[in-house]
C-alpha positions in Angstrom: 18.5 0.7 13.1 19.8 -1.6 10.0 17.9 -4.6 9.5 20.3 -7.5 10.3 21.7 -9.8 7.5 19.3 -13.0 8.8 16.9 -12.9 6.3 13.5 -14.5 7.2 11.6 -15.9 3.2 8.2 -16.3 3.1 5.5 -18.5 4.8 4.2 -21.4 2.9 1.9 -20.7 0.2 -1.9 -21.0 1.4 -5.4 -20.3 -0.5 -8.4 -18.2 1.6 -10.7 -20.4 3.8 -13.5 -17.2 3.0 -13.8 -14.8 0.1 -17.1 -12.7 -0.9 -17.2 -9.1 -2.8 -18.6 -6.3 -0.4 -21.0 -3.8 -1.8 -20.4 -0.2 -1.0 -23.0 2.2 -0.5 -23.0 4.5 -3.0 -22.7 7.9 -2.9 -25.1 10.6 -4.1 -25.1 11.2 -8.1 -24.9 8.9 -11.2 -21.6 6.9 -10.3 -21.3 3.3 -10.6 -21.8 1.3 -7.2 -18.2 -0.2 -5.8 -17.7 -4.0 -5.1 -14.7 -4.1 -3.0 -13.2 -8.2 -3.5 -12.1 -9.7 0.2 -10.2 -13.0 1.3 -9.5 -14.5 4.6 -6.7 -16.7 5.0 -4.8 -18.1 8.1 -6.2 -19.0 11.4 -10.0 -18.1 11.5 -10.0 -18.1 15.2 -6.5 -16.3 15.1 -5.4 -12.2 15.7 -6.5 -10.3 12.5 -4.6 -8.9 10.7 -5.1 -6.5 7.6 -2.8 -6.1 4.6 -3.1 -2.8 2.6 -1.7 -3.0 -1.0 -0.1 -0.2 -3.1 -0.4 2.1 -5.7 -3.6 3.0 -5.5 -4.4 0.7 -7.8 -1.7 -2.5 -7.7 -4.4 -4.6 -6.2 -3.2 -7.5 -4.2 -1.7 -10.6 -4.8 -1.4 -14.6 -3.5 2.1 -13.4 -2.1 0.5 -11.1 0.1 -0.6 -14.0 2.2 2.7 -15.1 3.2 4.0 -12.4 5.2 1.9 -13.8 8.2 2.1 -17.2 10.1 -1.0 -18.9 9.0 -1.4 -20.5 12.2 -1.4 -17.5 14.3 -3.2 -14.7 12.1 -6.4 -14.1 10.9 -5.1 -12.5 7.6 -7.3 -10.1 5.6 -6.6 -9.2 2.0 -8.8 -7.0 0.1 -8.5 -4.8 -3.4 -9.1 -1.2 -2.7 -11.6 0.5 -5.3 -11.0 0.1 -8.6 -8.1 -2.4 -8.1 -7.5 -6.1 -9.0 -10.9 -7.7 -8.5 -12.8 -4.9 -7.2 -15.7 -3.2 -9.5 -16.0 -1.3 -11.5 -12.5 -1.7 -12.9 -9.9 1.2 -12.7 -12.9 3.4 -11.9 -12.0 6.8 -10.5 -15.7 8.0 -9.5 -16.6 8.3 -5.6 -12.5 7.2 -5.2 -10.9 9.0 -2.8 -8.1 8.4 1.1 -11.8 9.5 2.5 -13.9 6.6 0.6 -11.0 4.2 1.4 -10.8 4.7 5.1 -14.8 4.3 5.2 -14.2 0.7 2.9 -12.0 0.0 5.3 -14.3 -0.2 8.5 -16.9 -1.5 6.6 -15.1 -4.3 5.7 -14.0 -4.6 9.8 -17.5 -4.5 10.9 -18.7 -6.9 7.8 -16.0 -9.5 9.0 -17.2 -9.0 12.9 -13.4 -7.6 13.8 -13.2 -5.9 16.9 -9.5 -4.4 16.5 -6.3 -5.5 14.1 -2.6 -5.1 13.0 -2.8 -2.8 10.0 0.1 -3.7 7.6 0.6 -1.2 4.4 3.5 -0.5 2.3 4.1 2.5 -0.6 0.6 4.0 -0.3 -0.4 1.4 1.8 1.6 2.8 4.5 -0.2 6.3 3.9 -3.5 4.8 3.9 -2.8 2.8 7.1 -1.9 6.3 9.1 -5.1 7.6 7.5 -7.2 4.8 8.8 -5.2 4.8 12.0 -5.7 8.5 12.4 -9.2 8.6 11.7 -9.9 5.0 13.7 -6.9 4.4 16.5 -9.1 2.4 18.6 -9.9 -0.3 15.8 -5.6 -0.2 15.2 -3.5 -3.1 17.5 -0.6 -2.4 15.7 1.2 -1.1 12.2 3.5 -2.6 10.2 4.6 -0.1 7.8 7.1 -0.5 4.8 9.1 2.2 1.8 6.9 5.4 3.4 4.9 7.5 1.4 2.9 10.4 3.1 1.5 12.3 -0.2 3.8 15.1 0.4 3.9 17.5 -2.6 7.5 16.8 -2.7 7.3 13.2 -2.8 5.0 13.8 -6.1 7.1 15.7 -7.6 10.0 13.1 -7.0 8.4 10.7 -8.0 7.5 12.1 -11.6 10.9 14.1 -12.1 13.3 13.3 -9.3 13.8 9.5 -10.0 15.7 10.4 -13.3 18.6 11.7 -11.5 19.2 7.6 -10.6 17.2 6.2 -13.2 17.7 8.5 -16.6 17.0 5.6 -19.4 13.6 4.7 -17.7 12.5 8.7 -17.2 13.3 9.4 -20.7 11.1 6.5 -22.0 8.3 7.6 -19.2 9.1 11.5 -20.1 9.2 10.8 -24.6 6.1 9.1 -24.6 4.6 12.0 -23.6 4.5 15.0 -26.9 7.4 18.2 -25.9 5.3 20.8 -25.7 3.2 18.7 -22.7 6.1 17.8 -20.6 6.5 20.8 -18.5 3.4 19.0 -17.0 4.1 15.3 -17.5 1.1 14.9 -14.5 -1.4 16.6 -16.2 -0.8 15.2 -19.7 -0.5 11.4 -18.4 -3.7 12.1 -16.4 -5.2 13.4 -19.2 -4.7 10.1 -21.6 -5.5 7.8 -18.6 -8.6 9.1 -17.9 -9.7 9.3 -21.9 -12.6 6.2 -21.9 -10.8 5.3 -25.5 -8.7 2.3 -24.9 -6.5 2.9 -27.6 -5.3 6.4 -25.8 -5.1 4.9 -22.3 -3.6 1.6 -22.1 -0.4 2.6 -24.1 -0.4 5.5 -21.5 -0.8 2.9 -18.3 1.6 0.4 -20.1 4.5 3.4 -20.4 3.9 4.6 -16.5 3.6 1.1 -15.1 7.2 0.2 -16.6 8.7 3.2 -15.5 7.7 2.5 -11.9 8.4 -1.1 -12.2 11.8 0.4 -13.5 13.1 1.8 -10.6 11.0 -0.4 -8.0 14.3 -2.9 -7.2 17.6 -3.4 -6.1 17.4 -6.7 -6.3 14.8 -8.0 -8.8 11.8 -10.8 -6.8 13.1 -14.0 -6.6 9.6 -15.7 -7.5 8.6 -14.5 -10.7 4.8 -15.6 -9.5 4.7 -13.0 -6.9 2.8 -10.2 -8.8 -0.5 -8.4 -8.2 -3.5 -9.4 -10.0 -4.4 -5.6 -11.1 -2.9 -4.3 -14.5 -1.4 -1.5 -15.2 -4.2 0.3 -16.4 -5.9 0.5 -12.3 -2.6 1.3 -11.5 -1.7 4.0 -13.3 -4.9 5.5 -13.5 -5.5 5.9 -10.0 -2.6 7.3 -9.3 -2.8 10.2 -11.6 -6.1 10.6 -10.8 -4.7 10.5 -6.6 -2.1 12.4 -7.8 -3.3 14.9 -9.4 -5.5 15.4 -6.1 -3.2 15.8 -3.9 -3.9 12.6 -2.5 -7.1 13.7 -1.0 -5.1 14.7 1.9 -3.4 18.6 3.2 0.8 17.7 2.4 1.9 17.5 6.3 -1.6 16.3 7.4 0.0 12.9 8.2 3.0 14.4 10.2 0.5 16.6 12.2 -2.1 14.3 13.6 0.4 11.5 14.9 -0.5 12.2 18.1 -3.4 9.8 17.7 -2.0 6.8 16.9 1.7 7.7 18.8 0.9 4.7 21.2 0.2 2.5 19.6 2.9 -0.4 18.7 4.5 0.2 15.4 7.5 -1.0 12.8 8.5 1.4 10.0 10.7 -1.1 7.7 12.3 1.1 4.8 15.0 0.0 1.9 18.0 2.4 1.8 18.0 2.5 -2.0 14.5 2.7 -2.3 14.1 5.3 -5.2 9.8 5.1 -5.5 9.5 6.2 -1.7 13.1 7.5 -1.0 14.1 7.2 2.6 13.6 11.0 3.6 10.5 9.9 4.0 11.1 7.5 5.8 12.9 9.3 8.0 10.8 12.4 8.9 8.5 9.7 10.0 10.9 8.1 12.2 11.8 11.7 13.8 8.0 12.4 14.1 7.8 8.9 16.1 10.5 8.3 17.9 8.2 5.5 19.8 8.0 3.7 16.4 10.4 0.8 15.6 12.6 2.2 12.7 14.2 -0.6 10.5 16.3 0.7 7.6 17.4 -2.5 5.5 21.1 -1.0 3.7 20.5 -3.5 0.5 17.1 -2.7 -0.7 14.7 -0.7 -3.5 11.3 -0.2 -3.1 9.5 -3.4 -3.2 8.2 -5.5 -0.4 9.5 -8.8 -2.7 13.3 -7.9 -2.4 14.6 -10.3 0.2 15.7 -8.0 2.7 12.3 -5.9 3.0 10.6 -9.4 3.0 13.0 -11.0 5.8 12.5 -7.2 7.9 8.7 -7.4 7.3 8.2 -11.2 8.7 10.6 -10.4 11.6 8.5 -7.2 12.6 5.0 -9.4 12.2 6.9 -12.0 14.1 7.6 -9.2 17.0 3.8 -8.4 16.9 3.0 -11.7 17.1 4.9 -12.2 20.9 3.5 -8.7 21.7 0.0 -10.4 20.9 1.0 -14.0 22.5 1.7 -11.5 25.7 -1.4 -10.0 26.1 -3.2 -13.0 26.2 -5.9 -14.6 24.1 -8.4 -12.7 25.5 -7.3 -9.4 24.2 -5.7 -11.1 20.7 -9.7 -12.3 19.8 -12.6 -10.0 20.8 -14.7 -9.3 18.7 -17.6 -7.0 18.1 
């Protein structure tokens, strides 16, 4: 369905009533120990609800609050390894969808939640199936936004594709890189980023930061303020470094195993124009799960800022909200 043209803007701006950085256990081998940063914002006796950034590697920002009614949910915010806050910075040791779906019940069991709304956009929307998938009894609902399921295709769109609407920014993102490399512009970013000298990386993170940012809008974010806390060296780093892994995932795993989390209350919210995460996507999800909610907004990009994927995103938590309100409080707040 097309989202309607009643657009919903965002709930006043609020500050955490808890915050704390979670140490991770760390794996075998000589890698640094993660620190994952958390916040808790909203109602603390409310329905929790957990908010799954980008990238990997945006990190997570103030905005990111004020998709949820503060008086209703428990709202849970936290910066995925090696993103925004989190330590060490832009690290890709022990960083993988596996390590992030463990991070992700640790932090549920640290903060004493028995079940929540899992709410992802971009990659966020990948990790939530993956954490949904893996954990379907911990999940009360998604709320998903501009798919991405780490398809081989969608790669490769990403990194070539995008110049068929965007040719000025993929021949910035493209020349940076020497000719003789750019038959594998994946490899030879990945390489730079991952190069510990600063003066090889960061004009490398600065150059594929831009050209995502590039072709992220329709319509550019009416509050200038509403930008992640990570910079563009976590950002781009990780994602080559997911990237160039496949994502950590098999390309239709996502697809395959939706039987597990087929019942359980969802919205997919998608921007027609949305050239990052184009609506094919989108799409094959919808097909996949035709019990999900599908909500195509027709004058949208990519980001979750642009006011029709931010009006869609409130009404859906809004719709969770009533389902929640109807299942009474004793179901909205156990906990473990």
């Amino acid at each position: 369905m097309d989202a309607t043209k009643e657009l919903r803007d965002f709930f006043p701006r609020l500050e955490p009533f808890e915050r704390g950085m979670l140490a991770l256990p760390p794996d075998p081998g000589p890698g640094a120990r993660h620190h994952l940063y958390w916040e808790q914002s909203g109602n603390p006796e409310g329905t929790p609800v957990l908010f799954l950034h980008g990238g990997p590697g945006a990190g997570s920002s103030p905005a990111h609050r004020r998709f949820f009614d503060p008086g209703f949910w428990r709202i849970v915010i936290f910066d995925q390894r090696g993103a925004g806050r989190a330590t060490p910075y832009a690290s890709v040791e022990d960083n993988t969808t596996r390590h992030l779906i463990d991070d992700i019940e640790r932090l549920r069991q640290h903060l004493r939640v028995e079940r929540w709304v899992v709410f992802g956009g971009s990659w966020g929307s990948l990790l939530a199936l993956a954490y949904g998938i893996r954990h379907p009894e911990r999940v009360l609902g998604f709320v998903l936004r501009g798919i991405f399921l780490g398809r081989v295709a969608e790669i490769d769109w990403f990194l070539y594709g995008m110049r068929t609407v965007f040719p000025e920014a993929w021949r910035t993102f493209a020349e940076f890189i020497p000719e003789d490399e750019r038959g594998d512009l994946l490899g030879a970013y990945h390489r730079r980023l991952i190069n510990p000298d600063p003066a090889v990386h960061l004009p490398a993170a600065q150059v594929w930061s831009r050209y995502e940012s590039a072709c992220s809008y329709l319509v550019g974010p009416a509050d200038e303020s509403a930008t992640t806390t990570g910079s563009s060296l976590a950002l781009a780093r990780l994602e080559a470094h997911y990237f160039k892994n496949h994502l950590f995932i098999d390309n239709d795993e996502i697809l395959r195993r939706l039987d597990a989390v087929r019942s359980i209350p969802a919205t997919l919210v998608q921007g027609r124009y949305d050239m990052v995460c184009p609506i094919v996507t989108a799409d094959a999800l919808a097909r996949a799960w035709p019990e999900a909610e599908y909500v195509v907004v027709p004058d949208a990009g990519h980001s979750a800022l642009e006011p029709g994927i931010r009006s869609a995103l409130i009404k859906a938590m809004e719709t969770m909200k009533a389902r929640a309100v109807a299942a009474g409080p004793a179901a909205r707040r156990r906990r473990a």
